[in-house]
Structures are given as structure tokens and as C-alpha cells.
N, C-alpha and C positions, 0 to 999 in steps of 0.2 A: 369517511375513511375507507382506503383499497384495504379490500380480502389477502387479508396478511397470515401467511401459515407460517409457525414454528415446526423444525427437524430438528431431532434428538440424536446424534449420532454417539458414540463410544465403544473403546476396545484398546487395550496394553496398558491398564491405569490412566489414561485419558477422556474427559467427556465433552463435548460440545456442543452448543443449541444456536439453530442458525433461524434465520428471518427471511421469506422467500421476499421481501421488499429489503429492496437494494442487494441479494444475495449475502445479507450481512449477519455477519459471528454475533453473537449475542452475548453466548458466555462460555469461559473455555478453565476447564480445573483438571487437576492433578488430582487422581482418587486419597491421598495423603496430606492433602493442604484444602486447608477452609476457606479457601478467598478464589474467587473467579481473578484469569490471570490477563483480563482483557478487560475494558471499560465499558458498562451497559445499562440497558436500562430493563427494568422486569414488565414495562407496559410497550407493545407497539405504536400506540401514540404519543410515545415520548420521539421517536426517531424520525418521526414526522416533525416535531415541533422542532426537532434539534437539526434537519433533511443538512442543513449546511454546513455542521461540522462534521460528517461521514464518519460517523462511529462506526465502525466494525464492516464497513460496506465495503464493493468492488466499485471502483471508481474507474468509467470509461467513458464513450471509445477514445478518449483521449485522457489519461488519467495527468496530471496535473496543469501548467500552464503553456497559452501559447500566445504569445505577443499580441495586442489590439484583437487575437480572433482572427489573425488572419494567415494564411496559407497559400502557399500553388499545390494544387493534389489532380493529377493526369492534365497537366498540360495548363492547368488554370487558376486563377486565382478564386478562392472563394472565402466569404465572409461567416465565419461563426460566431455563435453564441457569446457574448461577453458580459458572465456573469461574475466575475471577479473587480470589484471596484467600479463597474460599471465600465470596464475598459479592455480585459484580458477573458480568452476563455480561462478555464478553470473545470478538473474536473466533468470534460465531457458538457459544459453548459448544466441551464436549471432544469434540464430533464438528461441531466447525465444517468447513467447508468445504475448509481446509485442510488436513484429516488424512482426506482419504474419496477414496480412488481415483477419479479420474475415468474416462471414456470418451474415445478417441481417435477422433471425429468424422470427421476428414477432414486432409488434409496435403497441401502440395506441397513442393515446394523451401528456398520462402520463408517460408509460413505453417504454422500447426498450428490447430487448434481441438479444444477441448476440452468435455467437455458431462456433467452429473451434474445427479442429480434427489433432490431433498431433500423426504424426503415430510410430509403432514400430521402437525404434532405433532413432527416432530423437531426437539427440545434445547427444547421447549415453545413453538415458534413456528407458528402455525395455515399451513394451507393449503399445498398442494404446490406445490412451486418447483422451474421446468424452467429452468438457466441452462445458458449458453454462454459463453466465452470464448476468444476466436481473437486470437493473438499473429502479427503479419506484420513481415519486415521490408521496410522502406520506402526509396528513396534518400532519401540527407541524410547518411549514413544514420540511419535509425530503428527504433526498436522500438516498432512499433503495437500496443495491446492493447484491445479492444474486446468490452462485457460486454453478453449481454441475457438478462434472466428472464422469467418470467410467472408466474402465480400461478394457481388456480382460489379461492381465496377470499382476502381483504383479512389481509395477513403484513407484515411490511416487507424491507428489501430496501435492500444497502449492501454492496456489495463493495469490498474493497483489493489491493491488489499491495504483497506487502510484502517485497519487495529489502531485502538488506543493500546499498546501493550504497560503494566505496571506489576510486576513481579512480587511488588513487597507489601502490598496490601495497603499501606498507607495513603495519605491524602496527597501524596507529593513523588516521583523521581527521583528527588533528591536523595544522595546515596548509591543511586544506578548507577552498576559498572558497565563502561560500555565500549567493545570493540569495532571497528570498521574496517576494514581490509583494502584501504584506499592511499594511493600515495598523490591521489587530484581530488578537486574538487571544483564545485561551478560555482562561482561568487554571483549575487545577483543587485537588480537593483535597487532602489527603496521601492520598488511596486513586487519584486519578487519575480523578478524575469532574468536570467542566464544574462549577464554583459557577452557574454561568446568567449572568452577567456576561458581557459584552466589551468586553477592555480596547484603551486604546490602546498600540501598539507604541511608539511615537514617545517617545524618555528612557528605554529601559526597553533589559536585554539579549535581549529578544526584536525588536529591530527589525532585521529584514535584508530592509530598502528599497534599499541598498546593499550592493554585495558586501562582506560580514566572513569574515574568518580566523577559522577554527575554532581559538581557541587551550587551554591548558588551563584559562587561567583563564575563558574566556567558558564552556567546556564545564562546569565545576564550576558553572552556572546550572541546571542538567539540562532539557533537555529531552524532553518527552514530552505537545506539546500542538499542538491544532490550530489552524489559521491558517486565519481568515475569507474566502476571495476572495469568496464570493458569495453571496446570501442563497436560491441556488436553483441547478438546473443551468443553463446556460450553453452557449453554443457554443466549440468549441474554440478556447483561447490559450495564452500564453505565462503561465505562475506562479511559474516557481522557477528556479533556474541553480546549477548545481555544479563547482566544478573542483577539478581536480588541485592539489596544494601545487606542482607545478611548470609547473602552467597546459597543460601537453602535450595533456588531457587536459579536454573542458570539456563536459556535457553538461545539454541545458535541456529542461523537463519542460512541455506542454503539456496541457491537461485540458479536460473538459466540466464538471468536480466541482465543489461550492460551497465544500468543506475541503481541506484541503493536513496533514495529522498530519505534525512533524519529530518523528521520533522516534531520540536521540544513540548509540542502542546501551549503554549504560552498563551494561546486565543482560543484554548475550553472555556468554556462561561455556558454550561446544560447540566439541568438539575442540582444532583449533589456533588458535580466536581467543577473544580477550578483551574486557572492556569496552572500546568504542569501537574497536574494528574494523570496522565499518561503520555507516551511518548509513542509515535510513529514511526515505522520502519518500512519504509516500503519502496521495493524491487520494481524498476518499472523501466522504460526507456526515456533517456535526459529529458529533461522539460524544453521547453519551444524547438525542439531537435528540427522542426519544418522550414525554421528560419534561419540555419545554421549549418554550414558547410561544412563537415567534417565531423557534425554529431551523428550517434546511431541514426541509422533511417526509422521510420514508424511506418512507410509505407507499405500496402496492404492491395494486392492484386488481384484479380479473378484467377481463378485456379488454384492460389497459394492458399497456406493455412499458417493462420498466425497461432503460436503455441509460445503459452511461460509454464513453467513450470517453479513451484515455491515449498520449501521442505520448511517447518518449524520444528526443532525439536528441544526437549525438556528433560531438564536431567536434574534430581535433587541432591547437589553436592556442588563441593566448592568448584568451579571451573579448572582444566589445566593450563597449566602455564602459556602453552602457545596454541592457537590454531594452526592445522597446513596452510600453504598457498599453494 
């Protein structure tokens, strides 16, 4: 087993324990509520055995799907990793990002940062890539996470944070109230790949313009697909809102990201949880966006510096009526 260190961060009624494998949250509470508000495990060899469903991890350099693994990136085609079905990458491939011990950078109190260097060629992606990712908590309180890479030659470049989030303590979502600030979305196909379409939310059970109840029957729609906010990065706002089934419990997701992936949980099956014991949200650049004309770019240059920036924040009371846009 790799040399796996735990960080302890907290400050404003917020704590959190991270895992320098995979840069991954471990467990995250409100100093007023007895329940960790994330899915975890209390042994590092459980995240090993579980490496494939990326509990609490950053999932890159390419965080979710791209067609057969395959791509043009500076002028060429190249073939990746496809560890999804044995057909699509997925997650940066089987030594994505997520499953490669990081570096503990620097720490204080409050924050941690984390730093891993994925070299030329690995999981068939060109050029070396020096990322960082530094998690701080913020008053509100908040969980800030904030990502930046570079390249020495033209790669792409697409990180996730990919929480199980469950608010309400329970075995189940069910009950989750859940906003998305999306009037598109990407339909995909039975392998979970983008048709290239975007459809509209509006009459359809993907529209959560308003808060909706996660119930079983809206959850039997599955989902596992990304939500349009923006056709490029952005400056940070306001995209998503989550609560507790008993409202206690409400927290809203701000992003720099042009995609929002819900993804239901449906395919937990590690240790003590099941389908739909947590639920993912996670800000990223659309999926197969290399194979698609008119999606975000994920391209990633020498010279340039790829930056996301991601706010969580937590608030124990009933949510209000609207978010901004």
C-alpha cells in the first residue's frame, strides 16, 4: 500500500480531513451536526479497494468521459487510456489522478494544498502537467477549492472534485432537495457519452430551475449527465443548491466551470453504502468536449495556466426561495 497521509483542516464551524491519495476529502462536518456531510471511509485501504468509484477524490487530467480515448491535441491524434467499459477514457484513465498519491505542498490551520506532476505520455496524454490544488476553509462557512496546472507542450486539462455529497445522514438521497441553474443539458448515449446535442431542460425530468425533491420515482430517470451553465470559464457564481430532506442542512455550490455533471450515485456498491447514498456534483468542463465542435475547449498550452476555482458553502436553515443568476 502507497504512503497515504491524512490533513486536518478547520475554521468558521467547519472541519475537514483530506487523503494526500487521490487529493481526496475524507470527511467534512458542520461543528453542530453529527454526521460527516460527504461519503468516506475511516481506513485508507478502503479507497484503494473502492480506487473506481472516486470517492471524495480530484479526478483528472481529463475528469470524466472522452469518446473510444480518442482525441487531436496540437495538431494530432492520440490514443488514451480506456478504462471505462473497456472502450472510453474515464477519469483521466487507471492512473488518473485520482488514484496517484499526491504531494503535501504546504498547510496551515485552514487550508492544505496538494501538488502531483503527471508526466509526458501518461495514460496516452502528451506533455507534462504540474497541477496544484489547495482546499481552504472560508467564513460562510465554506470549502474553497481552487486548481492550477501547466503544461510544457499542448495536453488537455479538466479537473473534478468528485464528493459523494449526503446532507441528511441517511442510507439514501431520497428526499434531497436539489437546484441546478441550467436551462441545457447533454443527453448521452447508453455508454454515457454526449450525442453532441443540447437539449432543453424545460418539460423534461432533468429540469431543476427550481428546487425538486429527489424522489424515487424522479431518481428512476438516472442520472449521469452534465448541465450547460456556460459555454466557456467564467467568473465565479452561484449554479447549484442542495438540501437536506429536512432542510437543516442546505448547501450551494459556486463555480468558475462551464459544466455542472449530477451524477445519482446509482453504481455505489463500497463497503457500508449503496445505490444512491450519495449524490455528485461536480463543476468541470463538458465531457468528450475534444470531439465536439462548439463544446468548451479543455485545451491547455505552454505558457497558459489552467485555473477552476469551486466554493461550497453550508448553511443550517431552511434555504431561500430563489438563488441569483
Amino acid at each position: 500500500m502507497p504512503d497515504i497521509e491524512a490533513v486536518a483542516i478547520s475554521g468558521h464551524g467547519l472541519s475537514a480531513r483530506f487523503l494526500n491519495y487521490g487529493a481526496t476529502l475524507q470527511d467534512l462536518r458542520l461543528a453542530s451536526v453529527d454526521r460527516s456531510l460527504v461519503l468516506g471511509f475511516d481506513e485508507p485501504v478502503d479507497y484503494l479497494r473502492h480506487a473506481d468509484q472516486y470517492f471524495g477524490a480530484m479526478a483528472g487530467r481529463y475528469a470524466n468521459r472522452i469518446c473510444e480515448g480518442r482525441a487531436v491535441i496540437g495538431g494530432r491524434a492520440v490514443q488514451l487510456d480506456r478504462n471505462f467499459l473497456d472502450r472510453h477514457l474515464l477519469h483521466g484513465g487507471r492512473d488518473g489522478s485520482s488514484m496517484r498519491v499526491w504531494r503535501v505542498a504546504s498547510r496551515t490551520t485552514s487550508s492544505v494544498t496538494f501538488v502531483d506532476r503527471l508526466p509526458d505520455g501518461h495514460m496516452g496524454f502528451p506533455g507534462c502537467l504540474d497541477v496544484q490544488v489547495t482546499f481552504e476553509i472560508l467564513s460562510g462557512p465554506a470549502l474553497s477549492l481552487e486548481v492550477e496546472a501547466e503544461t510544457d507542450e499542448e495536453t488537455l486539462c479538466n479537473f473534478a472534485h468528485h464528493a459523494y455529497f449526503n446532507l441528511g445522514g441517511s442510507a439514501s438521497i431520497e428526499g434531497h432537495r436539489l437546484r441546478i441553474i441550467a436551462d441545457r443539458y447533454l443527453p448521452v448515449t447508453d455508454t454515457l457519452i454526449p450525442t453532441g446535442a443540447l437539449a432543453a431542460v424545460k418539460g423534461s425530468p432533468f429540469d431543476f430551475r427550481k428546487d425538486a425533491v429527489l424522489t424515487a420515482e424522479r431518481l428512476s430517470t438516472g442520472y449521469d449527465h452534465n448541465y450547460c451553465l456556460a459555454e466557456r470559464r467564467v467568473d465565479l457564481r452561484p449554479v447549484a443548491r442542495l438540501s437536506a430532506p429536512e432542510g437543516d442542512v442546505t448547501m450551494t455550490i459556486e463555480t468558475t466551470e462551464p459544466g455542472l455533471q449530477f451524477y445519482d450515485g446509482a453504481g455505489i456498491n463500497a463497503g457500508p453504502y449503496r445505490a444512491y447514498a450519495g449524490l455528485a456534483l461536480e463543476p468541470q468542463i463538458w465531457p468528450d468536449a475534444p470531439n465536439h465542435t462548439g463544446f468548451p475547449s479543455a485545451l491547455l498550452r505552454p505558457g497558459e495556466t489552467y485555473r477552476q476555482h469551486t466554493v461550497f458553502s453550508f448553511a443550517q436553515s431552511h434555504p431561500p426561495e430563489a438563488l441569483p443568476r
